[in-house]
BAZAFI-235182 format. One record per residue (C-alpha): residue number from 1; x, y, z negated; residue in one letter. Coordinates in nm, 4 decimals, decimal comma. Each point is the difference from the previous one (the first is absolute). Layout:
<nodes>
NODE    nr          x          y          z   rest
NODE   NUM          X          Y          Z      A
...
</nodes>
This chain:
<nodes>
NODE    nr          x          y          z   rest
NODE     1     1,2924    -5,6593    -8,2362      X
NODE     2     0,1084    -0,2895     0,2095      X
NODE     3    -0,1546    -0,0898     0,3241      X
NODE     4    -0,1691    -0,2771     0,0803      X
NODE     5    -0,1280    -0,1043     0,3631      X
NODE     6    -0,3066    -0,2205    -0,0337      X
NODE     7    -0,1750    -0,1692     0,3020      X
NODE     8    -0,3300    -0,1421     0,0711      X
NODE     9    -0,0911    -0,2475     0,2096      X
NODE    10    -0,3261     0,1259     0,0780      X
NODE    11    -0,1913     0,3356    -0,1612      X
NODE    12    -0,3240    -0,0719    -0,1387      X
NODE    13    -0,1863     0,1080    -0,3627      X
NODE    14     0,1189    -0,3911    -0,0278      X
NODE    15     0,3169     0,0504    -0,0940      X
NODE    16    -0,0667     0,2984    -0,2828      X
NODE    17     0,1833    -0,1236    -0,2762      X
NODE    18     0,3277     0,0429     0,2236      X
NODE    19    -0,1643     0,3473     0,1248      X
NODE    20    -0,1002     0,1095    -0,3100      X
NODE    21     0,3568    -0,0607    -0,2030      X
NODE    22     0,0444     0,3314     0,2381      X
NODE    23    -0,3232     0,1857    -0,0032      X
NODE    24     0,0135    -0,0973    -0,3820      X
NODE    25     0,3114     0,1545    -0,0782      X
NODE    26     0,1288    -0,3360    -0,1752      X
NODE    27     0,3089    -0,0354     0,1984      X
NODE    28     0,1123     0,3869    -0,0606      X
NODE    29    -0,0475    -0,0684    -0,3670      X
NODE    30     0,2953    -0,2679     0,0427      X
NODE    31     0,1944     0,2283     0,1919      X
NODE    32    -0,0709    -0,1032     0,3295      X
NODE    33    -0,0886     0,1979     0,3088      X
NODE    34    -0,2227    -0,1811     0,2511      X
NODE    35     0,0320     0,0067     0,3388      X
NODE    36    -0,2095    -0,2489     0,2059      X
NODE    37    -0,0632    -0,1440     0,3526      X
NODE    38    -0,1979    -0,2544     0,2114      X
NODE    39     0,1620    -0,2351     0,2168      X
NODE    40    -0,0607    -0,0068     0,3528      X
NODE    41    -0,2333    -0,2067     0,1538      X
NODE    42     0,1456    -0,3441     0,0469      X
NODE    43     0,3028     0,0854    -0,2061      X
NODE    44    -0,0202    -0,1838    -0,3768      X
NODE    45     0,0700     0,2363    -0,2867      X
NODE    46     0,2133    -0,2669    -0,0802      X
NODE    47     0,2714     0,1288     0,2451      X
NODE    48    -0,0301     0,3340    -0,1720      X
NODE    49     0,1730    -0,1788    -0,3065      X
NODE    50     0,2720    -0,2024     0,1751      X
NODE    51     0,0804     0,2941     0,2155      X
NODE    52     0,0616     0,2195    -0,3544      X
NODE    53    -0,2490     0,2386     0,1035      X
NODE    54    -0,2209    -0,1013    -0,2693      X
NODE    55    -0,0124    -0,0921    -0,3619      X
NODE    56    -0,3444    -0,1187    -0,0552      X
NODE    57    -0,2470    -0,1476     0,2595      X
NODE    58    -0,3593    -0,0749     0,0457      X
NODE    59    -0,0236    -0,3620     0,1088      X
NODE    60    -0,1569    -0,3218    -0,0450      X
NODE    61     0,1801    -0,3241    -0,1390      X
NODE    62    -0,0859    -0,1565     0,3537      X
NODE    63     0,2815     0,2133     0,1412      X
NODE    64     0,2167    -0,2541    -0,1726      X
NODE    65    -0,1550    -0,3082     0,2135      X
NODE    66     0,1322     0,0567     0,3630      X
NODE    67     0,3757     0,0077    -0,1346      X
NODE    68    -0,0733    -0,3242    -0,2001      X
NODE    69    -0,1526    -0,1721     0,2578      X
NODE    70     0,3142     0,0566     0,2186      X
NODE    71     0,1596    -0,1347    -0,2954      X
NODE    72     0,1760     0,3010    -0,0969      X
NODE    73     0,0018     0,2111    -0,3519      X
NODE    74    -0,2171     0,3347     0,0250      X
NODE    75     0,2054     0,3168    -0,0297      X
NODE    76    -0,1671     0,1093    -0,2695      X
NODE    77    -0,2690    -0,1143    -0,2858      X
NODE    78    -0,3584     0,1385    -0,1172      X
NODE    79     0,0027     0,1309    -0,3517      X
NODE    80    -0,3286     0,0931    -0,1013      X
NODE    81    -0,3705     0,0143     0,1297      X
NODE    82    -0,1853     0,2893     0,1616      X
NODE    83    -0,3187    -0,1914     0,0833      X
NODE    84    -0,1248    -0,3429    -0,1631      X
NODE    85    -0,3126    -0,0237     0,2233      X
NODE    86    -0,0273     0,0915     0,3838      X
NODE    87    -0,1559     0,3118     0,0398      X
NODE    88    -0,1344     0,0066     0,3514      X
NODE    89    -0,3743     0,0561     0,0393      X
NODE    90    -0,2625    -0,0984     0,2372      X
NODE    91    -0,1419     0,2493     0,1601      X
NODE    92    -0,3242    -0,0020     0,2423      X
NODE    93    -0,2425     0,2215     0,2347      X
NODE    94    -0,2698    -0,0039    -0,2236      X
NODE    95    -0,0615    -0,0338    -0,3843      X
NODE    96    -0,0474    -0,3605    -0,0517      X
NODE    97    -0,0581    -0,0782    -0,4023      X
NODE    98    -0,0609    -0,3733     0,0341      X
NODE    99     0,2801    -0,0136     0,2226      X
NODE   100     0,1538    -0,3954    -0,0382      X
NODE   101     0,3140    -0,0948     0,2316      X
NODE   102    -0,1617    -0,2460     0,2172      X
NODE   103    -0,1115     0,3256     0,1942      X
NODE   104     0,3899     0,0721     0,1392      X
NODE   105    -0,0672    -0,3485     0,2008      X
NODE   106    -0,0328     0,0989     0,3440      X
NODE   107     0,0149     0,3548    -0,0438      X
NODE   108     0,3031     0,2659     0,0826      X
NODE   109     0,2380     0,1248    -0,2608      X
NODE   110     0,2423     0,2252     0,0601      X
NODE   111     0,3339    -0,1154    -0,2345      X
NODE   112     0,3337    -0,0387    -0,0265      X
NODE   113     0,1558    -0,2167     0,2894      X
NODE   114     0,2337    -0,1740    -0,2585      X
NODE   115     0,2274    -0,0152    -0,3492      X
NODE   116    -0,1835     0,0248    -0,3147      X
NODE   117    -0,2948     0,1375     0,0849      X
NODE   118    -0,1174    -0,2411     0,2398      X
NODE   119     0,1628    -0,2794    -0,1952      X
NODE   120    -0,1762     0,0802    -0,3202      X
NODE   121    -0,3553     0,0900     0,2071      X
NODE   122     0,0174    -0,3013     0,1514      X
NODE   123     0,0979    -0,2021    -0,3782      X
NODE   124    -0,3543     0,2254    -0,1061      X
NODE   125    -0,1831    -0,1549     0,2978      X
NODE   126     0,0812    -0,3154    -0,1189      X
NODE   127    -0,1021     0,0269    -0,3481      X
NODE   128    -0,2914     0,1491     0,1156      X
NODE   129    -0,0879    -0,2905     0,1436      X
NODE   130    -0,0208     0,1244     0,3895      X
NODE   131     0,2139    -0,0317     0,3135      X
NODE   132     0,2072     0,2655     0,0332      X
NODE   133     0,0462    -0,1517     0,3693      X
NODE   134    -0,3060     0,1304     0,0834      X
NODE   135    -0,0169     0,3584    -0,0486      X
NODE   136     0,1338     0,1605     0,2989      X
NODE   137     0,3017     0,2304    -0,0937      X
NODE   138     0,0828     0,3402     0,1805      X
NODE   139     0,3455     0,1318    -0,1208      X
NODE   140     0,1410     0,3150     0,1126      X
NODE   141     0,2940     0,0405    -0,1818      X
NODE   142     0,0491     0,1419    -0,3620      X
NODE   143    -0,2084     0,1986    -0,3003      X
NODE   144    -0,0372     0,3081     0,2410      X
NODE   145    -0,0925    -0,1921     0,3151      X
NODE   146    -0,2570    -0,2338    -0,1832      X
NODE   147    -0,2049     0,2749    -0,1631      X
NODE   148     0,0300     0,1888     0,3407      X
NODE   149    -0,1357    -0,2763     0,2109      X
NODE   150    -0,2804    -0,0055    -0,2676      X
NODE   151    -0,0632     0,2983     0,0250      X
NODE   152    -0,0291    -0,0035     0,3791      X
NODE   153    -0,2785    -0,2376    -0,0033      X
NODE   154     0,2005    -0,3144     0,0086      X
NODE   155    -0,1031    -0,3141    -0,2371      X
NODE   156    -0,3196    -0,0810    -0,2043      X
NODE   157     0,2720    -0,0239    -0,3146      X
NODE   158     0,3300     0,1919    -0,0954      X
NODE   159     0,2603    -0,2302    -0,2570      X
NODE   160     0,1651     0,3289    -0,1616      X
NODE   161     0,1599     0,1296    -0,3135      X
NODE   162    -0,1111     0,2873    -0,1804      X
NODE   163    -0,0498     0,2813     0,0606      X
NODE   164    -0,0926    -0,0777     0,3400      X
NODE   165    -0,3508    -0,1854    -0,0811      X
NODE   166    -0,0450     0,2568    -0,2505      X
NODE   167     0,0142     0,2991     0,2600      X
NODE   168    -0,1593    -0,2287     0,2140      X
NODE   169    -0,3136     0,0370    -0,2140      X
NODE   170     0,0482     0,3237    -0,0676      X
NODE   171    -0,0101     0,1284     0,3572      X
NODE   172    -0,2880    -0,2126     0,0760      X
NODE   173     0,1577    -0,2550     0,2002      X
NODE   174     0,0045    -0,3471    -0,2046      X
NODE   175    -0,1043    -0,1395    -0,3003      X
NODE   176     0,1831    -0,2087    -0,1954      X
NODE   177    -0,1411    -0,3473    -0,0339      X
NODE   178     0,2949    -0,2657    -0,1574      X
NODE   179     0,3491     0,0697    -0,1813      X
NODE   180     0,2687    -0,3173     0,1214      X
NODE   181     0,1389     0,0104    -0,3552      X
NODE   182    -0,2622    -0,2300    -0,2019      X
NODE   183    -0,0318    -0,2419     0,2405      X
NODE   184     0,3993    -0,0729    -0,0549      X
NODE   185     0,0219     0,1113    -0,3660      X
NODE   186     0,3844     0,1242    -0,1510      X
NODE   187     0,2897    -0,1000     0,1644      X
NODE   188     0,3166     0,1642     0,1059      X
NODE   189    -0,1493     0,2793     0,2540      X
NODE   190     0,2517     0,2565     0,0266      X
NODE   191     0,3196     0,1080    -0,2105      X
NODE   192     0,3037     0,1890    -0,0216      X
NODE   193     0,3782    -0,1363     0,1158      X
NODE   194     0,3009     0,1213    -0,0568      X
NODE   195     0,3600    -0,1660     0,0369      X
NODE   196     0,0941    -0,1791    -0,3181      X
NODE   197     0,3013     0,2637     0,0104      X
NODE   198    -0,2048     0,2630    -0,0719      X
NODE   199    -0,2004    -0,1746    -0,2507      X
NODE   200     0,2662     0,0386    -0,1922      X
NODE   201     0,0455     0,3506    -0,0231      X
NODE   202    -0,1126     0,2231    -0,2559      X
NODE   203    -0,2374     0,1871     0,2913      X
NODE   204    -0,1616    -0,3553     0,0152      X
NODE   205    -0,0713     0,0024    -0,3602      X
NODE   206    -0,1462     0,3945     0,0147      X
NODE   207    -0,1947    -0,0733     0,2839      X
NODE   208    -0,1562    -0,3140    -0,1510      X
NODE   209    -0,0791     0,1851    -0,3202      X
NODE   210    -0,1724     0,2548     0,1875      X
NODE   211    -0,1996    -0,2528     0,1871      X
NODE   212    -0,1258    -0,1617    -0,3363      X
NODE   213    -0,1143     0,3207    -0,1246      X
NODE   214    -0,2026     0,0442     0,3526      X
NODE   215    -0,1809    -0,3258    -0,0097      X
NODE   216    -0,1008     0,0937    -0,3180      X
NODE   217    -0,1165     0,3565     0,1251      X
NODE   218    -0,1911    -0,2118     0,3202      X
NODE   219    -0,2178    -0,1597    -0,2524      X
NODE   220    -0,0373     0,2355    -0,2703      X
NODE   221    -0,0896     0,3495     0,2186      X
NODE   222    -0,3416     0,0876     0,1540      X
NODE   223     0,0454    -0,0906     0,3796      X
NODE   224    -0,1035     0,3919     0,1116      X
NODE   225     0,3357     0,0917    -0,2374      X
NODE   226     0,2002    -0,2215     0,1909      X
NODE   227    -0,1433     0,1058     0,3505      X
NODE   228     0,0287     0,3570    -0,1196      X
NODE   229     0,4018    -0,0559    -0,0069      X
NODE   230     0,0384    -0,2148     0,2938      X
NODE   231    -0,1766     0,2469     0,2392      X
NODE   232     0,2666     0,1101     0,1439      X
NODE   233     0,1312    -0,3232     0,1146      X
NODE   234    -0,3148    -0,0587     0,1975      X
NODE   235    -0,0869     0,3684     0,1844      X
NODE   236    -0,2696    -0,1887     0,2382      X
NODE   237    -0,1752    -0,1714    -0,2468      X
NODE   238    -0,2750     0,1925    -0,2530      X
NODE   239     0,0712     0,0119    -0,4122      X
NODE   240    -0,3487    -0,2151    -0,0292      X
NODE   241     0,0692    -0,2624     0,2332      X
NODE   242     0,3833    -0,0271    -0,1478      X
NODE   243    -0,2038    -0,0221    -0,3220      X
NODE   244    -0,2456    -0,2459     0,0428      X
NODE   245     0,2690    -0,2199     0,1916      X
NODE   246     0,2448     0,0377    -0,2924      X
NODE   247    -0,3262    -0,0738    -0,2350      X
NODE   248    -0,0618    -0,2999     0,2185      X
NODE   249     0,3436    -0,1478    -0,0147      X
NODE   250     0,0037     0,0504    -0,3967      X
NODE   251    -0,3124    -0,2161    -0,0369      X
NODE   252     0,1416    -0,2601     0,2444      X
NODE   253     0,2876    -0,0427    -0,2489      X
NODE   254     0,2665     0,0045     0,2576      X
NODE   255     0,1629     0,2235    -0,2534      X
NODE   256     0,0830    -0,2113    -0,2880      X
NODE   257     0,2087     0,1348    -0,2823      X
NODE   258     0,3361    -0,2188     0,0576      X
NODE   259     0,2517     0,0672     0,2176      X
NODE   260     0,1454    -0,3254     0,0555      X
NODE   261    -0,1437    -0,2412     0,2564      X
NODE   262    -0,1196    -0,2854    -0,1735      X
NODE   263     0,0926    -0,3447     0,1235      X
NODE   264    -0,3856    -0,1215     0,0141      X
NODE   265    -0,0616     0,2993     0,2291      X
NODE   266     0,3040    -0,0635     0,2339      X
NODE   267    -0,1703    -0,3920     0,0097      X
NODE   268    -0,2945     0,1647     0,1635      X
NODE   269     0,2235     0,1358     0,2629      X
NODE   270     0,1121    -0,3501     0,0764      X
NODE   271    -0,2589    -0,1403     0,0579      X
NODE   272    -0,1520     0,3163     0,1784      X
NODE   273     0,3425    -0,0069     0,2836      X
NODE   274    -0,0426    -0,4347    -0,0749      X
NODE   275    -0,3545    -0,0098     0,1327      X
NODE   276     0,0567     0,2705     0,2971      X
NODE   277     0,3022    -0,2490     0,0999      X
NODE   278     0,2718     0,3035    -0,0435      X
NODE   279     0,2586    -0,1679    -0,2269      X
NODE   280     0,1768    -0,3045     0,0171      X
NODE   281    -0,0264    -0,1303    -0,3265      X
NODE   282    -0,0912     0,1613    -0,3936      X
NODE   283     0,3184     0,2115    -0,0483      X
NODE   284     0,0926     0,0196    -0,3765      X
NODE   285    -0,0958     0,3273    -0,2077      X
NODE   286     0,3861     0,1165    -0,0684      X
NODE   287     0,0669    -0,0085     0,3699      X
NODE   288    -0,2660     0,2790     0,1162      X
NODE   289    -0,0244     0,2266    -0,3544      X
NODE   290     0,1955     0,0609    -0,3329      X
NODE   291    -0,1292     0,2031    -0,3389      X
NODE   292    -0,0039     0,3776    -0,0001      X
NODE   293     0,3025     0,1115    -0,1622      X
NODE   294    -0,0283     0,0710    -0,3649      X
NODE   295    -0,0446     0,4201    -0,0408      X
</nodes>
């Protein structure tokens, strides 16, 4: 078996077609043995991979857009999709079924202070048709802090991925009310980048054939199989809720069935980082991603 060090970004039930090539057993079938991290908070997984201490990373193709607005080349490309849709949810106090957007105007949310997240939140806002400038933020740091300052009574709404709102639910604490994801619709949400050295090894070409076969599995297996597997990679979080968030996710269609990131999706990230002011100008497809290498 040969190693291969894989890091995430962030850990969420988001990102299970890159934790389930593991809890799958698709990568040991092409003779690979997994071993996986998360980068520190405020370090890019995308140092992992210029640093050599990993192969693969969890990312997102706007990693690419602070080198190339300092007019530089990004160390390394995006190669395929993990998520086509954003997958954060919106999560309030009470149960709230005709729950329309207008009602974050003027009230607290607890979310992410910047990045994607916020950028994309606020691109939802927008299509929404409210003023994002209006809800009053409260930002404590990352995944962990956010759901704890929830949980401690802060905000009237939580902006979270799953599991969180999920547990959330389950524990009595919030209901979810809004997912971010329609409002935007696909686009370019988060990938995996590698160097184009190692694109061109024949690891690259096993790992991307074992990736194929678990976007396949994503959409094709009962969500309480999948959860069933990936338990262990989530000890605080109960086999339902994993189950209902992975059920969630698969109905969202954040999963599609290709691996490569489609140019009309990487558009929508344009205009997405165009609209929230965070790049300088529509950088071409070729300079931010490249086709998975043929298996």
């Amino acid at each position: 078996m040969e190693k291969i060090n894989i890091q995430f970004t962030l850990f969420s039930a988001f990102y299970s077609p890159l934790i389930s090539t593991m809890s799958g057993g698709f990568l040991k079938e092409e003779g690979l043995d997994p071993e996986w991290s998360v980068a520190q908070p405020g370090v890019s997984a995308i140092q992992g991979l210029v640093e050599g201490k990993a192969h693969v990373v969890q990312s997102a193709l706007s990693q690419a857009f602070g080198p190339l607005n300092e007019g530089k080349t990004p160390p390394v490309v995006h190669f395929a999709q993990v998520n086509e849709m954003d997958g954060f949810f919106i999560t309030g106090r009470e149960a709230d079924p005709d729950f329309t957007w207008d009602k974050l105007e003027g009230a607290e949310v607890v979310m992410f202070k910047g990045g994607q997240p916020r950028a994309m939140f606020n691109y939802a806002c927008h299509k929404a048709g409210i003023d994002f400038d209006r809800i009053k933020p409260i930002t404590p740091g990352g995944a962990a802090d956010i759901d704890k300052a929830f949980r401690d009574g802060q905000g009237q709404y939580v902006q979270q991925q799953g599991p969180f709102p999920q547990q959330l639910q389950a524990d009595g604490i919030g209901h979810v009310v809004a997912q971010v994801g329609p409002q935007i619709g696909p686009c370019g949400f988060s990938s995996l980048a590698a160097t184009r050295e190692w694109l061109q090894t024949d690891m690259a070409k096993a790992f991307v054939r074992a990736y194929k076969k678990t976007r396949a599995y994503m959409n094709e297996t009962p969500a309480a199989e999948i959860a069933k597997a990936e338990k262990p990679y989530f000890p605080k979080i109960d086999e339902a809720v994993l189950a209902d968030c992975i059920a969630t996710y698969q109905k969202l269609g954040c999963w599609t069935p290709h691996v490569e990131i489609t140019e009309p999706a990487y558009e929508v990230t344009l205009d997405v980082f165009e609209y929230n002011g965070l790049i300088k100008q529509r950088y071409a497809y070729d300079q931010v991603c490249v086709k998975p290498p043929a298996g």
